[in-house]
MDTraj code that builds the backbone (N, CA, C; nanometers):
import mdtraj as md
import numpy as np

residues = "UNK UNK UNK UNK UNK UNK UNK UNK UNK UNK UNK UNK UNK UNK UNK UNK UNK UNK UNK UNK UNK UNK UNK UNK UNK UNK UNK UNK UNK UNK UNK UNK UNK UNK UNK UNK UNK UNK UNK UNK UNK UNK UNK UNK UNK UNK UNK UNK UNK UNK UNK UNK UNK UNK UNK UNK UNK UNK UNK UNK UNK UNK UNK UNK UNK UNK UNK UNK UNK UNK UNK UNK UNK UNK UNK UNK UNK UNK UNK UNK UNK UNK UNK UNK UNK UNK UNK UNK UNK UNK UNK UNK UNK UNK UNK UNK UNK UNK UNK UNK UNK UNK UNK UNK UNK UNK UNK UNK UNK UNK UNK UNK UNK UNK UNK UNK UNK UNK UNK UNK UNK UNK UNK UNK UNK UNK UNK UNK UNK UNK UNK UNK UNK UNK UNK UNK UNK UNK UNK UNK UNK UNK UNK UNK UNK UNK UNK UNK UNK UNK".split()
xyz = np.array([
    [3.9077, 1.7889, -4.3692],
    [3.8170, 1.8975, -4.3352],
    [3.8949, 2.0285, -4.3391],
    [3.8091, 2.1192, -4.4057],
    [3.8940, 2.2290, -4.4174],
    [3.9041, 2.3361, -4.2388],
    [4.0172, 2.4152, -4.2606],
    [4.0426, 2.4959, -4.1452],
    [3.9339, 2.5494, -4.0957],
    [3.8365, 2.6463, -4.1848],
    [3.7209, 2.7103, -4.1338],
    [3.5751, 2.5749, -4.0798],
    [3.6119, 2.4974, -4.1433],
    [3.5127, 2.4318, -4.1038],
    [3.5317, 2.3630, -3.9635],
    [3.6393, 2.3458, -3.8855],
    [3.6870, 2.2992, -3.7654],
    [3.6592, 2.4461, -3.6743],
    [3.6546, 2.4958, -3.7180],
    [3.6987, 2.6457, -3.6337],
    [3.5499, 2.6414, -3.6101],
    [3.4190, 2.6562, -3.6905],
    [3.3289, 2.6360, -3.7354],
    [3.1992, 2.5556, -3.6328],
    [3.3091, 2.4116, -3.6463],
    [3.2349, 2.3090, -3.5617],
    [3.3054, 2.3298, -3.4010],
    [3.3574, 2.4261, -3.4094],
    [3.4334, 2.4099, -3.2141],
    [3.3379, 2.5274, -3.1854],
    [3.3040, 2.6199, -3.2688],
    [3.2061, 2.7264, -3.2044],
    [3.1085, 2.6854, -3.1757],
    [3.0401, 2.5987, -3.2383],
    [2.8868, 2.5337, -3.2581],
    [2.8655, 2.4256, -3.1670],
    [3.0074, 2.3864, -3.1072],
    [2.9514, 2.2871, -3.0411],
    [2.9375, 2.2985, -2.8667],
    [2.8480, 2.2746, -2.8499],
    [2.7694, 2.3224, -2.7095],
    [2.7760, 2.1930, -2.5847],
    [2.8152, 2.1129, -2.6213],
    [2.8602, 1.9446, -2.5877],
    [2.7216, 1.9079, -2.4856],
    [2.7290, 1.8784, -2.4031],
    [2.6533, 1.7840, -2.3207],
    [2.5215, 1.9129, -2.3214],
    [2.5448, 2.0228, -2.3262],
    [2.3930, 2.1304, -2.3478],
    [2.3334, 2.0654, -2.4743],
    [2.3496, 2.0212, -2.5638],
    [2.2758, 1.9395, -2.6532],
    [2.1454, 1.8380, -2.6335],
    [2.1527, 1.7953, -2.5215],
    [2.1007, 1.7005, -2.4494],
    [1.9883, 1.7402, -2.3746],
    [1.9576, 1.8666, -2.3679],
    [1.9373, 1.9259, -2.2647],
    [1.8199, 1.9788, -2.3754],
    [1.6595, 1.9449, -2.3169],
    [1.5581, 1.9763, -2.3691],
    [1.5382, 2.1683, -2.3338],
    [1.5003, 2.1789, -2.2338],
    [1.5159, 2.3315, -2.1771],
    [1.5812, 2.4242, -2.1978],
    [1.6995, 2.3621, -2.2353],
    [1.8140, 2.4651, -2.3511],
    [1.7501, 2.4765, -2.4842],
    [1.7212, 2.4090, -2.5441],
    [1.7023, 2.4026, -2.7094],
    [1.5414, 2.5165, -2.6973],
    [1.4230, 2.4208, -2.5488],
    [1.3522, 2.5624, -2.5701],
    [1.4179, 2.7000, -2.4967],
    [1.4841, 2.6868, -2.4429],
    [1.5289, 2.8885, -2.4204],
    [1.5939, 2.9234, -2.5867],
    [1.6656, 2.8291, -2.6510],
    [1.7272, 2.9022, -2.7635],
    [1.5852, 2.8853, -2.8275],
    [1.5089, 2.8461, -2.8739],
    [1.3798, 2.8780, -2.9503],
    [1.2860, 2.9659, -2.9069],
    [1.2895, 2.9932, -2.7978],
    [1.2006, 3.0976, -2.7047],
    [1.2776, 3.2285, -2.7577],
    [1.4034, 3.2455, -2.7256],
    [1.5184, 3.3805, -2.7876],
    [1.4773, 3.3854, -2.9048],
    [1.4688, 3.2883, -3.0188],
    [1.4866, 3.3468, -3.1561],
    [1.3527, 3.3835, -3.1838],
    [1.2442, 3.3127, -3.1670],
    [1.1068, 3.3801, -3.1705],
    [1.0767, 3.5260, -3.0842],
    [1.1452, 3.5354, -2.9846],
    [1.1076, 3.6800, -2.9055],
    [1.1742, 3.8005, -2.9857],
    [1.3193, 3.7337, -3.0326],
    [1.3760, 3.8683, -3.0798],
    [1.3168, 3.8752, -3.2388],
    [1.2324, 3.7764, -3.3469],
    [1.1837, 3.8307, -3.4917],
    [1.0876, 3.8942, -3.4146],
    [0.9980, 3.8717, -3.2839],
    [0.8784, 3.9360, -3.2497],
    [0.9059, 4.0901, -3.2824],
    [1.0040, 4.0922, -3.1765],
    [1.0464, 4.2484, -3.1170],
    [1.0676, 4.3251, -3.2463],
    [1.1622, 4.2181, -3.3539],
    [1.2024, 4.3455, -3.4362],
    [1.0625, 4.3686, -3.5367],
    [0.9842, 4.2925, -3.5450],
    [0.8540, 4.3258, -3.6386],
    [0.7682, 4.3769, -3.6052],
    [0.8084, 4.4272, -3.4392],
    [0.6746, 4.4916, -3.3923],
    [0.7641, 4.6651, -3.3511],
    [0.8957, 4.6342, -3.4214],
    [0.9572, 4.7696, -3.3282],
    [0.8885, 4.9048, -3.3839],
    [0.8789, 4.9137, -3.5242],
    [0.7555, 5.0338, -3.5084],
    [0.6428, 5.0740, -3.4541],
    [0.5165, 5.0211, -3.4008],
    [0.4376, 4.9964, -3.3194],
    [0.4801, 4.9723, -3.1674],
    [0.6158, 4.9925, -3.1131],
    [0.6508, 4.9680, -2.9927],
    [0.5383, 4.9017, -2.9031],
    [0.4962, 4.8263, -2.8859],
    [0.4205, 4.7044, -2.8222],
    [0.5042, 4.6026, -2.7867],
    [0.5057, 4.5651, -2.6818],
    [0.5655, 4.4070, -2.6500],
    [0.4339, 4.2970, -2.6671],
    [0.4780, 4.1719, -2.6276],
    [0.3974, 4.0363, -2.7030],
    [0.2743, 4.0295, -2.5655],
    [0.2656, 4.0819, -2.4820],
    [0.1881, 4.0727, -2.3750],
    [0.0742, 4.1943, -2.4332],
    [0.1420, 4.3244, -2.4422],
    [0.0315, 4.4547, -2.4704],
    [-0.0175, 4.3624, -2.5962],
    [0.0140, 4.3356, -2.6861],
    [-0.0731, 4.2696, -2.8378],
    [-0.1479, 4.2098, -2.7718],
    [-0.0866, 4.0800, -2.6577],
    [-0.2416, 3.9966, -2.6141],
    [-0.3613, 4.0780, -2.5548],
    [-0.3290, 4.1638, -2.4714],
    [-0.3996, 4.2220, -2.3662],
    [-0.4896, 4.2906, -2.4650],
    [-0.4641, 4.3573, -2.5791],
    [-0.5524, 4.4464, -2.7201],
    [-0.6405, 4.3819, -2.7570],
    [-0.5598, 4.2268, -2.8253],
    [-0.6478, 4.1253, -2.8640],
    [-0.8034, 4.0434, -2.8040],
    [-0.7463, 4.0521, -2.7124],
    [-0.8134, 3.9718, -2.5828],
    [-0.9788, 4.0620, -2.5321],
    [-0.9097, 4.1732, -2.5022],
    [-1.0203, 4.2779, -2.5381],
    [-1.1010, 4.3234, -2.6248],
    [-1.0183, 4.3071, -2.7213],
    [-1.1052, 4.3103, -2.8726],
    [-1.2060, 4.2086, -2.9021],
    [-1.1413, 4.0829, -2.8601],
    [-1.2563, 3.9712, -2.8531],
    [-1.3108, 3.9384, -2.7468],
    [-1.3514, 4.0713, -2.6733],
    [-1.4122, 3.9664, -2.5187],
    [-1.4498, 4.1871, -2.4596],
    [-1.5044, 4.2791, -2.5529],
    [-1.5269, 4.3693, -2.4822],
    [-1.6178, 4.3838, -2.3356],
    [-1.5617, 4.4531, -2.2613],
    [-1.5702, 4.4390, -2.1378],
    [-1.5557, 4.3601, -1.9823],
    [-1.4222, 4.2672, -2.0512],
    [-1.3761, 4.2104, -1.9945],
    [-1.3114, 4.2447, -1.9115],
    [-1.2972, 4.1996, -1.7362],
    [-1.2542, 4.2567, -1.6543],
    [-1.1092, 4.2405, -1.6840],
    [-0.9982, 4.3223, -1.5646],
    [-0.8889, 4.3016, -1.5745],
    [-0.8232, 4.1995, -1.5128],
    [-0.8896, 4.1422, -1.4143],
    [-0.8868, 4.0477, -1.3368],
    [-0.8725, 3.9112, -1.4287],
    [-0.9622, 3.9087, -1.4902],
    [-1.0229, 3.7884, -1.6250],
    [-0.8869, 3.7727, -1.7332],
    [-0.8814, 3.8605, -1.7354],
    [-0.7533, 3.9361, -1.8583],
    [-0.6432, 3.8583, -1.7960],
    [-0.6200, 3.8749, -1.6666],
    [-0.5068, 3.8623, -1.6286],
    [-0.4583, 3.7208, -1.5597],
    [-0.6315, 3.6438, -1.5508],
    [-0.6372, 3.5172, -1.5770],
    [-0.6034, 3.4237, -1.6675],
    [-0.6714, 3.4618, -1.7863],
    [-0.6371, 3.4320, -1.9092],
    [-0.5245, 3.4292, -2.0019],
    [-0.4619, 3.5106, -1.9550],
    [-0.2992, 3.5681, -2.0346],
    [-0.2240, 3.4786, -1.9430],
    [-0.2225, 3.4170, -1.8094],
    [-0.1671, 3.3640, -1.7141],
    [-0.0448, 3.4755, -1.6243],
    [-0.0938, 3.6265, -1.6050],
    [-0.0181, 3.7137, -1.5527],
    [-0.0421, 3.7406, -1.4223],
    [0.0594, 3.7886, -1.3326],
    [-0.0127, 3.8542, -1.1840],
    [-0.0793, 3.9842, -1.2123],
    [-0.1124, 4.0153, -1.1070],
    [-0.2006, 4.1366, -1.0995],
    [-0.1355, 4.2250, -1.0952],
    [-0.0038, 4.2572, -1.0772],
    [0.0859, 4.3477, -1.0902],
    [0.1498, 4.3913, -1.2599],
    [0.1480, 4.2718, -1.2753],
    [0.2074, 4.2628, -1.4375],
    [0.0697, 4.3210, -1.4992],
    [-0.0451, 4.2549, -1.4514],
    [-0.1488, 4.3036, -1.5837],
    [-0.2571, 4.4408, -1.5331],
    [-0.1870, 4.5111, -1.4146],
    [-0.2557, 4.6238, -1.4418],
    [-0.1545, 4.7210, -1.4654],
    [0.0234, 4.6970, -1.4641],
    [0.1250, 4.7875, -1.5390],
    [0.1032, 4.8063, -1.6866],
    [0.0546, 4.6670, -1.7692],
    [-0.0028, 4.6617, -1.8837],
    [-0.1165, 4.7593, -1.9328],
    [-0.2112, 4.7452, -1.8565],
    [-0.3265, 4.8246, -1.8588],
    [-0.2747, 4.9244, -1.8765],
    [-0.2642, 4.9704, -1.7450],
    [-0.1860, 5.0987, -1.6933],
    [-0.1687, 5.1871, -1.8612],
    [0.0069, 5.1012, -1.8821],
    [0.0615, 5.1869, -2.0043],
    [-0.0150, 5.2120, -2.1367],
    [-0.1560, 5.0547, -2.1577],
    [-0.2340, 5.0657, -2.2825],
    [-0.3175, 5.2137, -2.2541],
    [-0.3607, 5.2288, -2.1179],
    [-0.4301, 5.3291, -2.0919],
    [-0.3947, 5.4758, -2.1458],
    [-0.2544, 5.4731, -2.0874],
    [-0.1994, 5.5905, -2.1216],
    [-0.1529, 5.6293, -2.2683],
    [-0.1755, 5.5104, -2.3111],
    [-0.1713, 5.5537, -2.4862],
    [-0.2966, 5.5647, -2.5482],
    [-0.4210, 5.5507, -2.4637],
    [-0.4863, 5.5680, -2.5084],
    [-0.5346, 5.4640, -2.6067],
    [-0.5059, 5.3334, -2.6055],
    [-0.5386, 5.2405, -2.6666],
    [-0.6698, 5.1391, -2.5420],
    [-0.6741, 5.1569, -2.4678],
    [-0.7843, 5.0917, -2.3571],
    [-0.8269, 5.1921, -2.3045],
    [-1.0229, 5.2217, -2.2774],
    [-1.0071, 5.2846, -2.1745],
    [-1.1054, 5.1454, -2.0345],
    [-1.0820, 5.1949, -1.9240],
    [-1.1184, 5.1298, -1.8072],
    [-1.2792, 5.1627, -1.7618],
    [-1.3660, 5.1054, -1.7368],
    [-1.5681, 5.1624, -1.7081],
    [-1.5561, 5.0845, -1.5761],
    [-1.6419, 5.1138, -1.4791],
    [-1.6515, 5.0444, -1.3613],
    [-1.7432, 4.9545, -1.3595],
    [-1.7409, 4.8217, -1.3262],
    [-1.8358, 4.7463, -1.3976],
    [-1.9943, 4.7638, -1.3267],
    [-2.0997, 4.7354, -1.3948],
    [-2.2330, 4.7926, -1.3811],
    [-2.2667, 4.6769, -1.2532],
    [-2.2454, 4.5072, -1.2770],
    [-2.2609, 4.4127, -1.2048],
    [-2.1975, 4.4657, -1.0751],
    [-2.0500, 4.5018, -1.0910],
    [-1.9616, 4.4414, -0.9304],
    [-1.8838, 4.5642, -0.9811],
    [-1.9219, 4.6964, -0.8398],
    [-1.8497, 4.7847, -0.8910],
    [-1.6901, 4.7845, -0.8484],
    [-1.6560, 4.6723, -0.7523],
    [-1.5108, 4.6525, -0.7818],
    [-1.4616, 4.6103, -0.8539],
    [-1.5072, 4.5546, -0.9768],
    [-1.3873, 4.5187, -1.1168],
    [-1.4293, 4.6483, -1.2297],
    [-1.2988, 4.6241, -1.2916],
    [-1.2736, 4.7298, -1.4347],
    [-1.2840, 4.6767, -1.5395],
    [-1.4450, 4.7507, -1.6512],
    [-1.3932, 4.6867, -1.7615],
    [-1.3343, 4.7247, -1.8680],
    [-1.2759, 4.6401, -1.9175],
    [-1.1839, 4.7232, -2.0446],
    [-1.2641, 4.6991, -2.1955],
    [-1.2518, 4.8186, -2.2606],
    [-1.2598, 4.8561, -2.3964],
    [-1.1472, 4.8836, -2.4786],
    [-1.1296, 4.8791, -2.5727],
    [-1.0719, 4.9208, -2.6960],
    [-1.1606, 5.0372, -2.7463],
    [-1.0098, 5.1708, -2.7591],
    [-1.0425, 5.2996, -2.7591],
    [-1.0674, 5.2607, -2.9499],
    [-1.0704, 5.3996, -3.0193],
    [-1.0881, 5.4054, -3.1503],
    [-0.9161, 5.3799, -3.2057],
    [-0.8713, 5.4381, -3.1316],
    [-0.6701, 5.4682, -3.1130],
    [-0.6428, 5.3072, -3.1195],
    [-0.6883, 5.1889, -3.0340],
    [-0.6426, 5.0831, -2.9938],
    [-0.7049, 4.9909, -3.0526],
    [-0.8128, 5.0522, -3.1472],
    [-0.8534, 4.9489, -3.2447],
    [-0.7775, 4.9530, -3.3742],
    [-0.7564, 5.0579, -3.4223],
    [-0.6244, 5.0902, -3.5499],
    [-0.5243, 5.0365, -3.4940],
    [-0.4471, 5.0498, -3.3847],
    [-0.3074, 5.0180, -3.3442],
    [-0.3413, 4.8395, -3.3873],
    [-0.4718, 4.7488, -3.3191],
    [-0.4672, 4.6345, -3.3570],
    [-0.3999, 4.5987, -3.4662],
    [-0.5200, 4.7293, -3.5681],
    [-0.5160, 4.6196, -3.6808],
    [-0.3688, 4.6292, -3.7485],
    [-0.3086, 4.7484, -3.6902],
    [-0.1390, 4.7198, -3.7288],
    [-0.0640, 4.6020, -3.6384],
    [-0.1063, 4.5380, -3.5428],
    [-0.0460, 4.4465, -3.4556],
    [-0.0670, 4.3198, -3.5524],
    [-0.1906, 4.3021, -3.6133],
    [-0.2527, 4.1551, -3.6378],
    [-0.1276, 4.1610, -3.8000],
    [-0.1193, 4.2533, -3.8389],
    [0.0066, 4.2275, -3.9842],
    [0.1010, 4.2141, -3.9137],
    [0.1167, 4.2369, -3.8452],
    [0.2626, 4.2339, -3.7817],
    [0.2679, 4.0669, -3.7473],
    [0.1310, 4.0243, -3.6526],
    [0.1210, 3.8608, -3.6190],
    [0.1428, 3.7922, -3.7371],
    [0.0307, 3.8621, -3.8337],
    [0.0985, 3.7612, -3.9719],
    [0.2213, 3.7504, -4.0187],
    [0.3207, 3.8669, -4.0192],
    [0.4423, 3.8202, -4.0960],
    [0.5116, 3.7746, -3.9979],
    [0.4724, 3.7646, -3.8804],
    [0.5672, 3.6864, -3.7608],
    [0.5413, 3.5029, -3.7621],
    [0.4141, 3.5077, -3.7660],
    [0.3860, 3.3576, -3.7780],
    [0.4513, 3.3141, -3.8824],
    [0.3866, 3.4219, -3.9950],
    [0.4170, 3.3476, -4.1487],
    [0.5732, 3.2763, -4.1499],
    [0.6804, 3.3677, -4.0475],
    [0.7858, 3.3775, -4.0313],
    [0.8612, 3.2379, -3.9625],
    [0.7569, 3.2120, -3.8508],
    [0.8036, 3.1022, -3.8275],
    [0.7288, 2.9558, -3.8231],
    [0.5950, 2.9740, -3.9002],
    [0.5743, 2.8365, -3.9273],
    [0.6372, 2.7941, -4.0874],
    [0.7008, 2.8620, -4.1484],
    [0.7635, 2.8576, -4.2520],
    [0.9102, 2.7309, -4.2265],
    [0.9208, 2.7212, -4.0675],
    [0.9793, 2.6137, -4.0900],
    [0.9789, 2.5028, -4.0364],
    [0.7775, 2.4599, -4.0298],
    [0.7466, 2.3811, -4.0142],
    [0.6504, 2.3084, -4.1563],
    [0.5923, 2.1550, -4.1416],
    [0.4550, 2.1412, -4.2460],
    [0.3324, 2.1470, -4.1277],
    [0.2176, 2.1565, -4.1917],
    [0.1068, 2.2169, -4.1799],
    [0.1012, 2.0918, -4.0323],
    [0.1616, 1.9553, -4.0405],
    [0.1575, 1.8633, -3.9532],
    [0.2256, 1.8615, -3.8365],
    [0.3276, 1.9551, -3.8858],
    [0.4580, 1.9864, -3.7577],
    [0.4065, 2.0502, -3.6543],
    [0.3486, 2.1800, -3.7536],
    [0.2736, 2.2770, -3.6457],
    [0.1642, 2.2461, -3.5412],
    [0.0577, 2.1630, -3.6033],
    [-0.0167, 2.1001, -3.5265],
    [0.0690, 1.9821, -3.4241],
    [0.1447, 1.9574, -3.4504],
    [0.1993, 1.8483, -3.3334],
    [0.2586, 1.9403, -3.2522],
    [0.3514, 2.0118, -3.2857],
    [0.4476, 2.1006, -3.2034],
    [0.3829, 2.1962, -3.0886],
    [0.2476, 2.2651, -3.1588],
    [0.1216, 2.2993, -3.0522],
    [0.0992, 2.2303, -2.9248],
    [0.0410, 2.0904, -2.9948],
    [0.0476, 1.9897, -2.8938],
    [0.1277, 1.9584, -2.8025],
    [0.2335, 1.9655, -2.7908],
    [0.3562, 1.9460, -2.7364],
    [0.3864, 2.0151, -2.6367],
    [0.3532, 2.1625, -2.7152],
    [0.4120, 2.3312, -2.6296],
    [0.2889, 2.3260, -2.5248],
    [0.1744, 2.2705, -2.5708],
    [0.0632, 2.2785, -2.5004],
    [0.0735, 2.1889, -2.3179],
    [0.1309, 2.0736, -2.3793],
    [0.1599, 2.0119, -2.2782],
    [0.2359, 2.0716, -2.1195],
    [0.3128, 2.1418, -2.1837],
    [0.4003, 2.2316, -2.0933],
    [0.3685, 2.3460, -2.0355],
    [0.2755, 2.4051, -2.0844],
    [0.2329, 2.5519, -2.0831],
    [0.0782, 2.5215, -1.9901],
    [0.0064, 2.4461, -2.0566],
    [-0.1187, 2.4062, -1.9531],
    [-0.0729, 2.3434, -1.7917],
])
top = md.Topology()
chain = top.add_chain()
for i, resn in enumerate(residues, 1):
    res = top.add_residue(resn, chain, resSeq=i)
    for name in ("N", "CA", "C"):
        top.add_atom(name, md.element.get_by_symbol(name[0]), res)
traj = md.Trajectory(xyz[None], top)
């Protein structure tokens, strides 16, 4: 075996962390967060504001409460969210007509363009990483992630 290739295999090797399911997902969780970040760094959005756009987009006038059900966030996290979509002017907030203690959210004219730059961005991110799965992987691997996440 050549020199670089020993040098090579002593960096790479992670020994008994190998074993270790929860490691392999934090290193797959890292490499998917950071292609996110860098494909969304023009549009400065993180992967939560895209849901919170989305979510609204398909569900107008959805409370924030609901939102923040759905995304699985506290109420702190998903009205800082709001909050900042607000201030860009990508959401605005109506008081709801039913129960005037909840807020509902819209998608401004601003936060419907910003989408549709988010949803290319989803595509070359997915495209990005189901590229190294087959059409069968993905559907199992869903399944799987699903298990954990539900």
């Amino acid at each position: 075996m050549a020199q670089g290739a020993l040098i090579e295999d002593k960096e790479s090797d992670i020994g008994a962390l190998d074993g270790i399911l929860g490691f392999h997902i934090r290193l797959a969780h890292g490499a998917v967060y950071r292609h996110f970040t860098e494909t969304f760094a023009e549009l400065g959005l993180t992967q939560k504001q895209v849901s919170v756009l989305w979510l609204v987009a398909d569900h107008p006038g959805i409370s924030q409460i609901e939102v923040g059900k759905r995304l699985q966030m506290d109420r702190a996290t998903t009205m800082t969210i709001v909050n900042r979509l607000q201030d860009r002017e990508y959401l605005r907030r109506q008081r709801s007509e039913d129960d005037g203690r909840k807020q509902e959210l819209f998608l401004t004219a601003e936060g419907e363009a910003t989408l549709v730059g988010a949803k290319s961005c989803i595509a070359e991110h997915e495209a990005w990483l189901k590229s190294r799965f087959s059409d069968k992987e993905i559907e199992k691997l869903v399944e799987l992630l699903a298990r954990i996440h539900d």
